[in-house]
Structures are given as structure tokens and as C-alpha cells.
N, C-alpha and C positions, 0 to 999 in steps of 0.2 A: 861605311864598311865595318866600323866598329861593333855596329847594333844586330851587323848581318853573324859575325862569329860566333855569339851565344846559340843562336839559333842552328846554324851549321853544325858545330859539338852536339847539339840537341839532339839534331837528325841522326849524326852518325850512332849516337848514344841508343837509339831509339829503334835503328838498323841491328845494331849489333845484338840487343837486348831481346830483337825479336828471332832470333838464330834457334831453331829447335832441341829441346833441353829430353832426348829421349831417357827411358829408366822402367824399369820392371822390378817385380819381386815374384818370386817361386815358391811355392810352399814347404820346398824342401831342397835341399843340396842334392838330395840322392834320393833315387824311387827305383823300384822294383820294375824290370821288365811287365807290360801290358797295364800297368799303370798309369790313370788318368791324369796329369800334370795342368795343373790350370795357371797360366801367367796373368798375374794382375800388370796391367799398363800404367805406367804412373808420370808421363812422358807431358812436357809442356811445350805451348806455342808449337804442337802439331796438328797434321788434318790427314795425313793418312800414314800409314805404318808399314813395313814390309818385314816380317820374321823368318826368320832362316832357324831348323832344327836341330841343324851338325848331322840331319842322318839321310840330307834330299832331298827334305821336304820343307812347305814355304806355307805361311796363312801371311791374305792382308786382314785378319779380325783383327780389331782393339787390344781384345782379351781372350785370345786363342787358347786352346786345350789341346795337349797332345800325347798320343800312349808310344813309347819307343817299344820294337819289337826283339831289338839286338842289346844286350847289354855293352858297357863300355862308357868312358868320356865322351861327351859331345857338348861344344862350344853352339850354345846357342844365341841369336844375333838379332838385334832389334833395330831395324833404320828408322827413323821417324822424317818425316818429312813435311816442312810449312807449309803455309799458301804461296810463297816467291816459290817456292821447288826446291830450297836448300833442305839439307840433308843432315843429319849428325845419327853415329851410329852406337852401341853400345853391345857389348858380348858379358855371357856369363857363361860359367862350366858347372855339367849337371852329370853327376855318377850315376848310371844305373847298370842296376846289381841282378844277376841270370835268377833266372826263375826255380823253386825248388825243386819242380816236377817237370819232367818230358814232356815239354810242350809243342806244337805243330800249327801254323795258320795255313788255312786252305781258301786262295783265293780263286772267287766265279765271277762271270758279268752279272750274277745276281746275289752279290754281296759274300763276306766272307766269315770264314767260321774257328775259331781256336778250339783245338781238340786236345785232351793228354794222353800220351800213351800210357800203359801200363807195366807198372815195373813187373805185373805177374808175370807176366808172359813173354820173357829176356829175349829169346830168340825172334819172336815177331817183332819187338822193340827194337832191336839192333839193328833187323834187316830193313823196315822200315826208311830208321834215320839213315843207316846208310845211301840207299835209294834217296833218297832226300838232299842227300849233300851232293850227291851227283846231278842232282837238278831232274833224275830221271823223268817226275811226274809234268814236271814243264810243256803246258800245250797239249798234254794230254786230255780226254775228254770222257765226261762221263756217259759212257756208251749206252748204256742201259738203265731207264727209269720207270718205275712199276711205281704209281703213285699207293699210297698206303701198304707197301711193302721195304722197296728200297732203290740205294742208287752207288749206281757202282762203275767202275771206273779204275783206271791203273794199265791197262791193254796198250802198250807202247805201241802195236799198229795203228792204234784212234790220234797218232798224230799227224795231222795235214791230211786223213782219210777221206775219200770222196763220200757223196753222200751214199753210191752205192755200196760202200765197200759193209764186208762182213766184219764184223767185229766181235770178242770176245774170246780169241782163242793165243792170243800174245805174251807172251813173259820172257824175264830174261834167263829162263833154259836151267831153273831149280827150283822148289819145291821148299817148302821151309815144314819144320814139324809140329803138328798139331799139340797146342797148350791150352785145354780148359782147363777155365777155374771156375767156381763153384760163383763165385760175386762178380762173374763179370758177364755179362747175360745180353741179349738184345735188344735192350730197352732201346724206346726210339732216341736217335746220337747215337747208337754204339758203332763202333767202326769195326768191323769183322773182315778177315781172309775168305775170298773167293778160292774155290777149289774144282775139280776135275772130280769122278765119283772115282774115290780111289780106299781100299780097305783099311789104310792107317788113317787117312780124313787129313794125309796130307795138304798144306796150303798152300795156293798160287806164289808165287816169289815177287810178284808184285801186285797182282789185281786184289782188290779191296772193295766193299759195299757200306754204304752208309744205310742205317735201319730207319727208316722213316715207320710203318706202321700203324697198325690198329688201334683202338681201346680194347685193353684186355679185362677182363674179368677175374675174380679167385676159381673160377669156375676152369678158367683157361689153361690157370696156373697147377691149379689142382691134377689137372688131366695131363699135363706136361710132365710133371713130378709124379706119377703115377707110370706114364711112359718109358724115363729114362732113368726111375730110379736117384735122381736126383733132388734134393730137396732146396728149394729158394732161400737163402738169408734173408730178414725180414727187408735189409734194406733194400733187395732187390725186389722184392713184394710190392713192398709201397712205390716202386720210382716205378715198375709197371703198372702199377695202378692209375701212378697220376698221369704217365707221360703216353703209355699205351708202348705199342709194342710188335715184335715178330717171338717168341716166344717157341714156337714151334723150332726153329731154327738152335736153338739150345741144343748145347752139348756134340753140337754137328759141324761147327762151324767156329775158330777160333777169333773169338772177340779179342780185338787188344789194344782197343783206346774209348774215347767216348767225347762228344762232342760236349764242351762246356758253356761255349759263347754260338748261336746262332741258328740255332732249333729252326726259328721263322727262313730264315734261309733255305733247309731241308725243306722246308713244303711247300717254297718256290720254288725249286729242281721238280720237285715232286710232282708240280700241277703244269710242268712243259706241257704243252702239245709232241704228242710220240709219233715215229711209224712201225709199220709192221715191222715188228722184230725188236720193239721198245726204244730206239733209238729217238734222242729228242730231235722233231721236227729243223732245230736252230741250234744249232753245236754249244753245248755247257762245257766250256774247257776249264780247266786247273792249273793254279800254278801254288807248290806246295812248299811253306819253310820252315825251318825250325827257329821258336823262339827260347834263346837264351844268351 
């Protein structure tokens, strides 16, 4: 019984020793809203992992990555778990800090897109977010898509709409006033107000178009600026040059954001399957937030 105690101490020794030892490191205390946060795992006598964000959401990777959309504290949490199934868990707190600029995520079933608004244009910016924090665009659908033109969307009747319904004539009952600016143009991203033909070129109070588009030419641009009297900043030259464009649509149509993350998105909307009257064959809904 004697010879059996060393051994017994051992085992306990050897139980306890194997108890899951979890641990991470961040590269930072604090990251800026849409910032990619990469957690190194540093975690021993584990086999699988379970991470918690503080903002919802959960990775089982190793070495998970994650971009916070909301600024704010959030307690992020790391379980580590052995081969018996015991558990030890470990939390850290990460600040992230709002973004400088007006920013908006727009999510589709085929992927999502971060846009900025524009501080030019106050009044489309304000009614916008407003609409925005009312959730109004939630489950709305992008009614109408013209591939190498555009895709537009915001018609509060396209929520829960049958497949016959008409669509395109919805708002909520105001009109916002038209704001060009010389640098903000329809390159393909730009987010632009839908409108009614009306002599001030007042805009829809909610419906909006995203410019998907052509390749332009200086040729294009030439003739546009010959049209309206308006002349292009170079930088607006060059972003239709590379990205292409609706160009035509200038000066007619109040542009007041631009899409910065998810270009390839727009030419997945873009390449639906339509029916008569442009409506995509398979409903593209929206649900729209702001990040800050």
C-alpha cells in the first residue's frame, strides 16, 4: 500500500497538470471601428477552442480574426477545451474607437458592402442616417437592376412584395433637395438619390441607386463636360477611367456616398437574373447600418 501512494500522487499530479491552460494575445488594446483584429492563441493542453466577441459573435478557429462594426468596450472570451472535455476559460477587454467618416454597411444574400456618406451633401447625409437608425431599409429589396447601369433600392413598398407587385413608386411622403458637388460623380460605388422628373431635380426621401456601369472613355467625359458645363477634378477623371462608370447621369442626380469595400458585390447584384420591369428574378433584400 505503501509503493501504491507515490503512484496515486503521480496520477492526481498528472490529472491536474493536464487541466487546460487557455491565453491569447491582441495586437492591440484598442482598434478602430472595421479594423481587422487578429488573436494569436497561446492556449496549452487544448484541442478545441470556443471565442466569444462581446459583440454576438463566436469563431471555433485557433487564431480567429475579427473587424467590430460598433465602437465601444467588448470583453472578449476564449474557452479552451482538452481531450477529457474540461474547460478553463479566459476574458480580455478591447476599446474600439468610431470611425472618422460617415460610414454605413449594407448587407445582401450576396455579400456586403461598406459605403461613406458624404459630408458634402448635409442634407442627403442626415436624411439618410436618419432613415438608417429607424432601421427603415430593413428587408427592403433592391427592386430594380440594370446590369452595367445600376441598382436601386429603398421603395418601402418592396418589403414582403409579391412577386407581382409594382414597384418603384414608395417613399416616406418628402422629397429632400438636390446637392451637387463638382467631386462627387457617378463612378461605378457611387450611391446616388432616386428622383421623380421634377424642375428642382428634387430627391426621393428614401429610394437610392447604386452605379454599377460602364468603361468610360475621356471621350465620354469630354462630351459630358461639354453638356453640362461642368468640368471633372482630375481625381474624378482618373476613378472613371479605372472603375468606369454612368457619367451621363451627372449633375442630374444627387450623389451622396460611394461604396469603399465591395465593388465585386455590385456585379453580383448586377449579373441577377431580372424580369420584365428589372426586378431580380430571386429577391436581393437589404439590411442597412451605420458604423461608428
Amino acid at each position: 500500500m505503501k509503493r501504491l501512494l507515490p503512484l496515486l500522487l503521480l496520477g492526481f499530479l498528472f490529472t491536474h497538470c493536464a487541466v487546460p491552460k487557455p491565453g491569447f494575445t491582441m495586437p492591440t488594446q484598442t482598434a478602430r471601428t472595421l479594423d481587422t483584429v487578429r488573436f494569436a492563441n497561446s492556449s496549452e493542453k487544448a484541442v478545441s477552442y470556443e471565442w466569444s466577441f462581446g459583440d454576438g459573435t463566436t469563431s471555433t478557429k485557433a487564431d480567429p480574426s475579427h473587424r467590430y462594426y460598433k465602437s465601444g468596450d467588448y470583453t472578449v472570451s476564449l474557452a479552451a477545451t482538452n481531450e477529457k472535455g474540461k474547460t478553463k476559460s479566459i476574458n480580455q477587454t478591447i476599446n474600439v474607437t468610431p470611425p472618422k467618416e460617415c460610414l454605413i454597411r449594407i448587407e445582401t444574400p450576396l455579400g456586403e458592402m461598406i459605403a461613406r456618406l458624404s459630408d458634402a451633401t448635409p442634407k442627403h447625409q442626415d436624411n439618410f442616417v436618419k432613415l438608417v437608425e429607424e432601421n427603415f431599409y430593413d428587408g427592403l429589396l433592391f427592386h430594380r437592376v440594370i446590369d452595367g447601369f445600376m441598382l436601386q433600392g429603398g421603395d418601402p413598398d418592396s418589403r414582403d412584395a409579391s412577386p407581382e407587385a409594382r414597384l418603384g413608386s414608395g417613399g416616406p411622403g418628402y422629397q429632400v433637395d438636390a446637392e451637387f458637388v463638382d467631386s462627387l460623380a457617378h463612378v461605378k460605388g457611387a450611391i446616388a438619390a432616386a428622383r421623380t422628373n421634377n424642375p428642382a431635380k428634387k430627391s426621393s426621401g428614401s429610394q437610392f441607386y447604386i452605379a454599377s456601369g460602364k468603361t468610360v472613355t475621356d471621350a465620354d467625359l469630354n462630351r459630358q463636360e461639354a453638356q453640362t458645363g461642368v468640368r471633372y477634378p482630375s481625381e474624378v477623371r482618373e476613378a472613371y477611367l479605372e472603375k468606369g462608370g454612368v457619367p451621363f447621369l451627372d449633375q442630374n442626380y444627387t450623389v451622396f456616398g460611394q461604396i469603399i469595400e465591395g465593388l465585386d458585390v455590385i456585379d453580383k447584384i448586377a449579373a441577377v437574373k431580372t424580369r420584365p420591369g428589372d426586378r431580380p428574378a430571386e429577391d436581393v433584400s437589404m439590411k442597412i447600418s451605420l458604423i461608428r
